[in-house]
Legacy VTK file of the C-alpha trace (Angstrom):
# vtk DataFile Version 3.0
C-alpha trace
ASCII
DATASET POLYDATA
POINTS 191 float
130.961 77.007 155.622
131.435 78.283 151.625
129.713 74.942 150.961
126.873 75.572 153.143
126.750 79.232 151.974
126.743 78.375 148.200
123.510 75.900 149.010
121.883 78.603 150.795
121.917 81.053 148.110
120.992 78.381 145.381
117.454 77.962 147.373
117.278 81.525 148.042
117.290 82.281 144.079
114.688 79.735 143.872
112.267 80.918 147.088
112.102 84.154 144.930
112.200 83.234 141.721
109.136 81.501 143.322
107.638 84.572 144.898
108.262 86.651 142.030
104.520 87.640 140.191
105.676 89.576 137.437
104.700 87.747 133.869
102.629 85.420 135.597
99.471 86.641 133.581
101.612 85.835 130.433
102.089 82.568 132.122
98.405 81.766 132.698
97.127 83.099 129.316
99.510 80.756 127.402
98.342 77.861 128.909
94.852 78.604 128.406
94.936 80.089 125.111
94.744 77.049 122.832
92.010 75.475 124.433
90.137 79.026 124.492
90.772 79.757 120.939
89.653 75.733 120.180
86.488 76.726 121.619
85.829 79.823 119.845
86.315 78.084 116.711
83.882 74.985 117.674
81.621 78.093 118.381
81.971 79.683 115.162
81.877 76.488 112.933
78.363 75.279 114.731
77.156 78.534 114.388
77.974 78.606 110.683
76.735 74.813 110.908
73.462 75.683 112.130
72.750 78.547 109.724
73.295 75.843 107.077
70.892 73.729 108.252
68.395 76.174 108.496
69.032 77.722 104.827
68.706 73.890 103.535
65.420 73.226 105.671
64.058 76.172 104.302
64.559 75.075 101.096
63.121 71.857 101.393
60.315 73.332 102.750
59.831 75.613 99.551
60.690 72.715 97.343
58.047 70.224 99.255
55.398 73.274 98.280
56.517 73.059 94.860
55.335 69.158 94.691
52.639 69.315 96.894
50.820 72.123 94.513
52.308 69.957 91.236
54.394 72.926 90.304
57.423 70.201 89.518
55.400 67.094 88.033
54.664 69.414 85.069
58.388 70.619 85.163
60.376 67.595 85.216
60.347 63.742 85.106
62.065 61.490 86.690
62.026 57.783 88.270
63.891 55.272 90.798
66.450 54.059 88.707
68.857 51.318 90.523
72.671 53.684 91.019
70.790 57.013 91.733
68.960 59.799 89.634
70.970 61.932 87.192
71.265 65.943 88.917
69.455 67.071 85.594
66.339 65.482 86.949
66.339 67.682 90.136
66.414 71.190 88.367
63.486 72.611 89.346
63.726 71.813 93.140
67.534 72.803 93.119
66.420 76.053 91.845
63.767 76.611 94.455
66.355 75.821 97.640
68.547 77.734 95.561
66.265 80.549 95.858
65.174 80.243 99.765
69.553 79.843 100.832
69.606 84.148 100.687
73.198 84.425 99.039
74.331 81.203 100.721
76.718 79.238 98.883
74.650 75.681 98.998
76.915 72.442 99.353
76.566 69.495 97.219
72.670 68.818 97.230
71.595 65.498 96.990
67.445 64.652 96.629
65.849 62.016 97.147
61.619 61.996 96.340
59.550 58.994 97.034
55.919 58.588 96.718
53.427 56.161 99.282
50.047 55.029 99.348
49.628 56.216 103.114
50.988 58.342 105.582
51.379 54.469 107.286
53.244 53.653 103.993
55.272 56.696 104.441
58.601 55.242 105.771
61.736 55.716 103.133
64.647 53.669 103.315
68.231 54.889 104.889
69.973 56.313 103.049
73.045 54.016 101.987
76.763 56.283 101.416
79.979 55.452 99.418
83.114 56.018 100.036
82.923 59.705 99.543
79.758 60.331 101.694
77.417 60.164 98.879
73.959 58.768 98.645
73.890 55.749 96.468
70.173 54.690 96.530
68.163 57.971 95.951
65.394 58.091 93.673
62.559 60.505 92.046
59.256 59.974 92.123
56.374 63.210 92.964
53.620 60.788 92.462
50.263 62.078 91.462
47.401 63.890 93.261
46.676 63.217 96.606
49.806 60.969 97.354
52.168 61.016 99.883
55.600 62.342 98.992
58.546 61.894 101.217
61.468 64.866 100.089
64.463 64.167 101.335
67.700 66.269 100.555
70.981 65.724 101.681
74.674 67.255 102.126
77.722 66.341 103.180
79.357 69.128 105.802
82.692 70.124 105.674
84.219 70.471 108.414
87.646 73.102 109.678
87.349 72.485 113.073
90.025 69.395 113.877
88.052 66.515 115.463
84.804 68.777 115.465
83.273 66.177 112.468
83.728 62.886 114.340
82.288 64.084 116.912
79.208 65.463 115.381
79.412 62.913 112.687
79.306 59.703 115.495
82.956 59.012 115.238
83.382 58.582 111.432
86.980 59.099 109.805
85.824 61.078 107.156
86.085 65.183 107.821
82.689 65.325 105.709
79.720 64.675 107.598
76.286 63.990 105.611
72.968 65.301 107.210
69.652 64.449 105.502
66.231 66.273 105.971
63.289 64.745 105.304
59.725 66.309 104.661
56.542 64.197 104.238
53.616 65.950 102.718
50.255 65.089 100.913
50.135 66.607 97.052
47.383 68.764 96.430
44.353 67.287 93.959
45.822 68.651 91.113
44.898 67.614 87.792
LINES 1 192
191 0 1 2 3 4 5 6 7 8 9 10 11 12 13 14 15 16 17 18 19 20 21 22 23 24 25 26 27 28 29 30 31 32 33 34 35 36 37 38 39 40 41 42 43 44 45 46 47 48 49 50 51 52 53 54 55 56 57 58 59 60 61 62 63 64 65 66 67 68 69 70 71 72 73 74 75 76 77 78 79 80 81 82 83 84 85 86 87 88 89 90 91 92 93 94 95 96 97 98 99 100 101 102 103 104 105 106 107 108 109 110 111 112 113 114 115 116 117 118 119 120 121 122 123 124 125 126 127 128 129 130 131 132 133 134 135 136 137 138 139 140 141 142 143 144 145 146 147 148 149 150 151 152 153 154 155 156 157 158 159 160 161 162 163 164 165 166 167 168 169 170 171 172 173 174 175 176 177 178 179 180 181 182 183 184 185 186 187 188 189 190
């Protein structure tokens, strides 16, 4: 009978430690907490990731103008040399999307400016990227009046959201993730 007793109680502790409700909201909030503060943070680093890309496509935008009116063929010169352009070359349009990113701290701009005989013509090649998520084959050339320029700029992203970059950035192992933004215009007939 003692033994029979002793079992008894030992399920009765545990039929209402069972029943018992108190702390159970401290319970349910720590198991949900990391994956609710993960998604606040994936929130708040697209957010910030988005604002980014709008600052730099604003910029390109101002910076296209600047060819298309022949603002920057007066102020610099530049080519398509074979390893990339020097950033000297790109002054005057990193001052311009310098000047649209309202107080925002740009990343790493990288430019690439290619001139066509046609709109047809218009098609640049990918961009190629080293080990460090750089581009390797960009070039400089605004071309004259009435040609067809094709601006291109681009960043690599940093990511601080764990996992957030391979995901955006198609699986890649690197936590930067490059975007490029391309604008194809028709320069003015300047003289």
């Amino acid at each position: 009978m003692d033994g029979e007793m002793h079992r008894w109680a030992g399920t009765a502790w545990i039929k209402m430690f069972w029943r018992q409700r108190r702390g159970s909201t401290a319970v349910e909030f720590a198991l949900i907490a990391l994956p609710l503060v993960g998604l606040a943070l994936v929130c708040l680093e697209t957010a910030v990731m988005m604002f980014t890309s709008s600052v730099v496509q604003g910029g390109i935008s101002a910076a296209a103008r600047q060819i298309r009116t022949g603002t920057v063929q007066s102020a610099t010169t530049g080519s398509c040399p074979s390893g990339g352009v020097p950033a000297s070359v790109f002054s005057a349009i990193a001052t311009v999307v310098s000047a649209n990113a309202f107080g925002v701290p740009m990343p790493s701009l990288t430019y690439d400016v290619r001139s066509f005989s046609s709109f047809a013509a218009a098609k640049p090649p990918a961009l190629t990227f080293d080990s460090q998520g750089n581009p390797t084959n960009n070039c400089f050339n605004t071309g004259g009046a009435n040609a067809i320029v094709a601006v291109r700029i681009a960043y690599n992203y940093s990511f601080i959201t764990p996992g957030l970059g391979a995901i955006l950035g198609g699986g890649t192992a690197l936590p930067d993730v490059p975007f490029v933004y391309t604008v194809i215009i028709q320069n003015e007939p300047f003289s």
